[in-house]
C-alpha positions as CSV (number, residue, x, y, z in Angstrom):
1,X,0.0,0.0,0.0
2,X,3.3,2.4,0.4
3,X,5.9,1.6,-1.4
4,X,9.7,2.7,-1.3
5,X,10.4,4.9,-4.7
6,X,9.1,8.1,-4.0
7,X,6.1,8.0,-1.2
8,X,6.9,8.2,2.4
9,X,3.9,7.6,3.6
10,X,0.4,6.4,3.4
11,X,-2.7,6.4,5.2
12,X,-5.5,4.4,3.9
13,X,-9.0,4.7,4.1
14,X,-9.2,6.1,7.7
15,X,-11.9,5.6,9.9
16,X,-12.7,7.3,13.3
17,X,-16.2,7.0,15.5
18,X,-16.7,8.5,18.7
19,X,-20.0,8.2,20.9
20,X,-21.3,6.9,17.3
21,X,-20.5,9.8,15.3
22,X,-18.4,9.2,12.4
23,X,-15.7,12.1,13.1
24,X,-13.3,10.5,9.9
25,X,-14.8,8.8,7.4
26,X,-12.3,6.8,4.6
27,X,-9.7,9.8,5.1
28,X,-6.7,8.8,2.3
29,X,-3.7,10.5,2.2
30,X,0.0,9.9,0.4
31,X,3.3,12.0,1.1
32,X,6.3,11.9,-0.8
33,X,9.3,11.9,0.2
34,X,11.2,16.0,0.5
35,X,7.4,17.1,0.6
36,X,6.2,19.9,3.0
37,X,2.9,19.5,3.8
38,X,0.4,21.8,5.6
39,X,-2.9,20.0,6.9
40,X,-5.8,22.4,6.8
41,X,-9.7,22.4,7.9
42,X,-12.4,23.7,9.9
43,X,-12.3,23.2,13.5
44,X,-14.9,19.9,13.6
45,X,-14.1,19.1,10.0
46,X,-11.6,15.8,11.5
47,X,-8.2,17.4,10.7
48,X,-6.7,17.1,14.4
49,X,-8.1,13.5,14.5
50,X,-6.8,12.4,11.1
51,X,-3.9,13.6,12.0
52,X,-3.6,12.6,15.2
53,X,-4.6,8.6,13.8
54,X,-1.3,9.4,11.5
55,X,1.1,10.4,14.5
56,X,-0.2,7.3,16.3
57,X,-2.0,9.1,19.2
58,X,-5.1,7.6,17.9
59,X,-6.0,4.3,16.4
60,X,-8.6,4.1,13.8
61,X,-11.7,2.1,13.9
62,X,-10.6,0.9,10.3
63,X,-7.8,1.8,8.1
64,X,-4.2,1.5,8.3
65,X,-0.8,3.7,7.9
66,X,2.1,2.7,6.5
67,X,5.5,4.6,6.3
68,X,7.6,3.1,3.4
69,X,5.8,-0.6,3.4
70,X,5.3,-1.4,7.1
71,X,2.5,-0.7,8.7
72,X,2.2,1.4,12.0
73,X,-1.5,1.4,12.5
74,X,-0.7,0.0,15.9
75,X,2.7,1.2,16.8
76,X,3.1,3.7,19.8
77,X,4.4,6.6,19.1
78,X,8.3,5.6,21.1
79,X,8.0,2.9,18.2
80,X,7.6,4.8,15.7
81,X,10.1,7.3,16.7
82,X,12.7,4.2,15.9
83,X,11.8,4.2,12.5
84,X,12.8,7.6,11.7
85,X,9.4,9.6,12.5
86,X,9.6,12.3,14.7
87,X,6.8,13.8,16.3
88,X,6.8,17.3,18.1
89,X,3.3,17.9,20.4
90,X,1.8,21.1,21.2
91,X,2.5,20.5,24.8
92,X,5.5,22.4,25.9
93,X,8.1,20.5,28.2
94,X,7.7,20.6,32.0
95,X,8.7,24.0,33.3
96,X,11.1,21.5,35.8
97,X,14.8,21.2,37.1
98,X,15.3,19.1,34.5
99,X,18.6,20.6,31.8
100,X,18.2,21.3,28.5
101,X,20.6,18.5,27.7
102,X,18.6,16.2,29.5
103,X,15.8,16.9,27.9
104,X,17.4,16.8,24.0
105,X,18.6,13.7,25.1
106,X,15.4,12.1,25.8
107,X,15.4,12.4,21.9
108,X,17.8,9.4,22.1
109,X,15.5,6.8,24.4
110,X,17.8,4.4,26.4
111,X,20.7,5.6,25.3
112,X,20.2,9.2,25.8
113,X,19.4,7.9,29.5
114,X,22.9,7.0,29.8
115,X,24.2,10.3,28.5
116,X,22.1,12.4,30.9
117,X,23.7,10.2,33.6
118,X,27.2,10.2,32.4
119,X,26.6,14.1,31.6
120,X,25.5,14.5,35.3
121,X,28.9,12.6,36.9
122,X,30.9,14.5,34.6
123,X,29.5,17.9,36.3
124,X,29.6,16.6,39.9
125,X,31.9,15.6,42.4
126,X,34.8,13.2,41.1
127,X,34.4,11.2,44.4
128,X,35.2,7.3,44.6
129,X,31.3,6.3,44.0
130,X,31.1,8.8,41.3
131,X,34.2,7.5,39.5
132,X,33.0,3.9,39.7
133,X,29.6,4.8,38.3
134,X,31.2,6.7,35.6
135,X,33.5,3.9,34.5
136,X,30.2,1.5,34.5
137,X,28.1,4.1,32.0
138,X,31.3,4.6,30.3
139,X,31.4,1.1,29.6
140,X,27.7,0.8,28.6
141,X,28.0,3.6,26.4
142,X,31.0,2.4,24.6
143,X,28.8,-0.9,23.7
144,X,26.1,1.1,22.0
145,X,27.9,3.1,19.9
146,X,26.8,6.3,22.8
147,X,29.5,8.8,22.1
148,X,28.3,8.9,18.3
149,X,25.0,9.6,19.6
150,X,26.5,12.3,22.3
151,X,28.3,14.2,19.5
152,X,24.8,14.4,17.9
153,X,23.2,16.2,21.0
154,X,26.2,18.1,21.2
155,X,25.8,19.3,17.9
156,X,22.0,20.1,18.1
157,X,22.1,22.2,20.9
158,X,24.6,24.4,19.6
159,X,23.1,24.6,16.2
160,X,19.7,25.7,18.2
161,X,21.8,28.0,20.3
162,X,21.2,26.0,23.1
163,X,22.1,26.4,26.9
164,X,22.5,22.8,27.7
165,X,22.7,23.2,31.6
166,X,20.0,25.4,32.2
167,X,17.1,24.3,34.1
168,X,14.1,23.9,31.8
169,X,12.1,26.1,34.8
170,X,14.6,29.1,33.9
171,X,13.7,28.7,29.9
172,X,10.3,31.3,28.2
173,X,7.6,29.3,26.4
174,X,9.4,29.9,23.2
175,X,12.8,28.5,24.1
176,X,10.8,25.4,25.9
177,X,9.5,24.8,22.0
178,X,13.1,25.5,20.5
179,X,14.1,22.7,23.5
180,X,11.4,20.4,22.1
181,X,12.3,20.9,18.6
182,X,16.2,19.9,19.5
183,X,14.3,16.3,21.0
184,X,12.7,15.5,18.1
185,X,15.9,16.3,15.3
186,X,18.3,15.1,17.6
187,X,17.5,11.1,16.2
188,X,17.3,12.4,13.1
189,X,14.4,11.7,11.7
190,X,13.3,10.8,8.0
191,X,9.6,12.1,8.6
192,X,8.6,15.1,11.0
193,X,4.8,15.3,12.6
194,X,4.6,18.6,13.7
195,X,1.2,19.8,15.9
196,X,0.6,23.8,15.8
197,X,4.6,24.4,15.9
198,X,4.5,28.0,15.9
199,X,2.4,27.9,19.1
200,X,4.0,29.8,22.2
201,X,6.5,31.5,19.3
202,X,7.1,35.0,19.5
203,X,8.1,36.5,15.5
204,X,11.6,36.1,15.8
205,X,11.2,32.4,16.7
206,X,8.9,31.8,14.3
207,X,11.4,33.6,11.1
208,X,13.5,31.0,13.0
209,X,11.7,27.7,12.8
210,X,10.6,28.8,9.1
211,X,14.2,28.6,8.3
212,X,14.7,25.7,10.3
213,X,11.9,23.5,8.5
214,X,13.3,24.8,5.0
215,X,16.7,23.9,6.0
216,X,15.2,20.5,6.8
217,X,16.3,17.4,4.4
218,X,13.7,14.8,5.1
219,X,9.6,15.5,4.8
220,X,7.3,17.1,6.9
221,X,3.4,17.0,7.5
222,X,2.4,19.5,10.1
223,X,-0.8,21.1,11.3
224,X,-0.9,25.1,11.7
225,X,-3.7,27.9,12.2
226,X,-0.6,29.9,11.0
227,X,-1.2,30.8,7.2
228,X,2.2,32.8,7.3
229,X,3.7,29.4,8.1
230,X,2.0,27.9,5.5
231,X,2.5,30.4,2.9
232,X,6.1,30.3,4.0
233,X,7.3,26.6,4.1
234,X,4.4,24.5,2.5
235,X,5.1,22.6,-1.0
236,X,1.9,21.0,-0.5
237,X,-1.7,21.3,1.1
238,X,-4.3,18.8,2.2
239,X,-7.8,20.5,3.0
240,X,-10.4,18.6,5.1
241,X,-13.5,20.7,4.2
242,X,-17.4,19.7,3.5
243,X,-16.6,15.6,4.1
244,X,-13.9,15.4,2.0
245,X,-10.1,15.3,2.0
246,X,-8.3,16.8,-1.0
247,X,-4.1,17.5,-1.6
248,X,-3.1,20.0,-3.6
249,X,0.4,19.7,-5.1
250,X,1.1,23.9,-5.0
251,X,2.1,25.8,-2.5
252,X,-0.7,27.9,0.3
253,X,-1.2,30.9,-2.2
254,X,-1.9,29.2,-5.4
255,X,-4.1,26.1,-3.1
256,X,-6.5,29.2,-2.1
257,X,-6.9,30.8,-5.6
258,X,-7.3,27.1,-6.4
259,X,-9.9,25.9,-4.1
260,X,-12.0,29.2,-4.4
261,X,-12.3,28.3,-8.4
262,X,-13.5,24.8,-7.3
263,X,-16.1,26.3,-4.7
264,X,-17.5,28.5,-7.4
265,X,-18.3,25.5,-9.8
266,X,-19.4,23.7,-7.8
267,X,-22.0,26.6,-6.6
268,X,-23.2,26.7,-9.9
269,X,-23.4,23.1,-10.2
270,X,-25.5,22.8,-7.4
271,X,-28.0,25.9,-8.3
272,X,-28.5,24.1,-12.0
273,X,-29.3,20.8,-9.8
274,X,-31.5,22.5,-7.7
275,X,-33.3,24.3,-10.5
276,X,-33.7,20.9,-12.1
277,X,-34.6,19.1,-9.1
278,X,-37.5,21.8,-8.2
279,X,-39.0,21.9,-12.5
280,X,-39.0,17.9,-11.2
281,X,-40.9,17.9,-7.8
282,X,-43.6,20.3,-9.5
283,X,-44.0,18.4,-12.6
284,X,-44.0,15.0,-10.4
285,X,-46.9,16.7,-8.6
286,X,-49.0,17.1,-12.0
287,X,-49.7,13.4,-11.4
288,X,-51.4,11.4,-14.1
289,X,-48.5,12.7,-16.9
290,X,-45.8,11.1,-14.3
291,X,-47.4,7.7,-14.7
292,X,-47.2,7.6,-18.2
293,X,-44.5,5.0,-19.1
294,X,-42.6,6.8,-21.4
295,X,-42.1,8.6,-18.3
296,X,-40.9,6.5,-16.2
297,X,-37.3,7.4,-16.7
298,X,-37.7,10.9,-15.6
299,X,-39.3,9.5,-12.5
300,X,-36.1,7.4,-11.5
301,X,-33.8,10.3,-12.3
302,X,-36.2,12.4,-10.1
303,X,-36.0,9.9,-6.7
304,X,-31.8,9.9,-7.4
305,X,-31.9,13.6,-7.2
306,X,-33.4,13.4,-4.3
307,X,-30.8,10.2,-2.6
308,X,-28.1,12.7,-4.2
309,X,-29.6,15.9,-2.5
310,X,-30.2,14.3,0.9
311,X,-26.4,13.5,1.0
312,X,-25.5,16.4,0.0
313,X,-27.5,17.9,3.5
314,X,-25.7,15.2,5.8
315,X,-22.2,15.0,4.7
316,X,-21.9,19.1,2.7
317,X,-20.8,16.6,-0.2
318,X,-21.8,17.0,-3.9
319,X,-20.9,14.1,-6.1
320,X,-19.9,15.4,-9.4
């Protein structure tokens, strides 16, 4: 269902009830590889729960997802992270003691645990217990490869500007994000999931993490309110609006004078339909020239107009 030349990732006929309302409803989507995509819609329209079911934060009642050709439906979001997704919430890290290091190098799982701890001995007291704790996560480092991994937090805190060993509690909203954002690029992911990124960004920050996500050599899918952002960084759009789910392979400007067009035909489509549909209900109300059989025909036509307009009320949908 995803396969390895140019598409990333796939989601496939999504499906998403709650308290027996269809929220998502067969919700399709493919990325490519080097894309930048902006997910769009309507507060209610599904777009934080279709892309929440692609993060992993929710599973769908049907449908999978598949980045390259295995299938994550069920994977946690940790699991995923392994395979080279990186996912950044809206939640700001804990205002807490914990460093900025430490916290970059939660990016790294277990063994970003060992680094926090060998980065904590090498800042403390070079006591006997100290020095034999240090030689032990020395040694448990050194079997996993850990000072490769500790050049690469080294490296994305200073390229973020960074101060590693301040407490997270001393850090502004926006430099809490900038921390976040070091967590998630700091395994170096193939795929970044990014929820409302500019949120808690003052202008600066945000000029910032526009360059950042330009600067960026793998794909992204995010979800923004902020149309600068999209205007700025997007190659791509995906618009949930009226039931459906549409990409658009253009960039935020050229999506709006795009979608506009499509509104407008289809709002003259659907006052020729109407004005056919009403001629219809007045001339099926003349009676005895509707049960003629040569006009039969017209009466079928006449009861799919009216399947075709009562879908249209319950989902905003016009088939076309």
């Amino acid at each position: 269902n995803i396969y390895i030349c140019s598409m990333i990732l796939k989601a496939d006929n999504l499906v998403k009830i709650y308290s027996g309302r269809t929220v998502v409803n067969n919700v399709s989507i493919e990325v490519n590889q080097g894309e930048i995509v902006g997910l769009l819609g309507p507060n209610g329209a599904g777009k934080t729960t279709s892309f929440y079911m692609v993060v992993g934060l929710v599973k769908p009642k049907e449908g999978n997802v598949f980045l390259d050709d295995i299938n994550i439906t069920n994977l946690p979001v940790y699991k995923r992270a392994q395979l080279g997704v990186g996912y950044l919430a809206q939640d700001l890290p804990d205002a807490n003691e914990a460093t900025v290091y430490d916290v970059v190098a939660d990016g790294l799982a277990e063994v970003g645990a060992l680094l926090k701890e060998y980065h904590h001995l090498i800042m403390g007291d070079f006591d006997d217990a100290s020095m034999k704790k240090l030689t032990v996560v020395q040694d448990k480092l050194e079997a996993k490869d850990g000072w490769n991994f500790g050049q690469k937090i080294d490296a994305i805190i200073e390229a973020l500007d960074l101060p590693a060993d301040t407490p997270m509690k001393s850090l502004s909203g926006g430099w809490r994000r900038r921390v976040a954002m070091a967590r998630v690029l700091v395994s170096e992911p193939d795929l970044l999931l990014l929820d409302e990124p500019t949120n808690h960004l003052d202008i600066p920050m945000i000029q910032w993490l526009e360059n950042l996500l330009l600067d960026f050599e793998g794909t992204i899918i995010f979800v923004s309110h902020d149309r600068e952002l999209m205007r700025s960084v997007a190659t791509g759009v995906v618009d949930i609006d009226r039931g459906r789910l549409t990409k658009w392979e253009c960039g935020y400007d050229e999506f709006i004078e795009r979608r506009d067009h499509q509104r407008e035909v289809e709002e003259t489509h659907i006052k020729k339909f109407d004005e056919r549909l009403q001629e219809d209900e007045i001339w099926i109300r003349q009676g005895i020239k509707a049960r003629r059989t040569r006009n039969e025909g017209r009466v079928r036509d006449l009861e799919k107009m009216r399947v075709e307009r009562a879908s249209r009320r319950t989902s905003g949908q016009l088939k076309m």
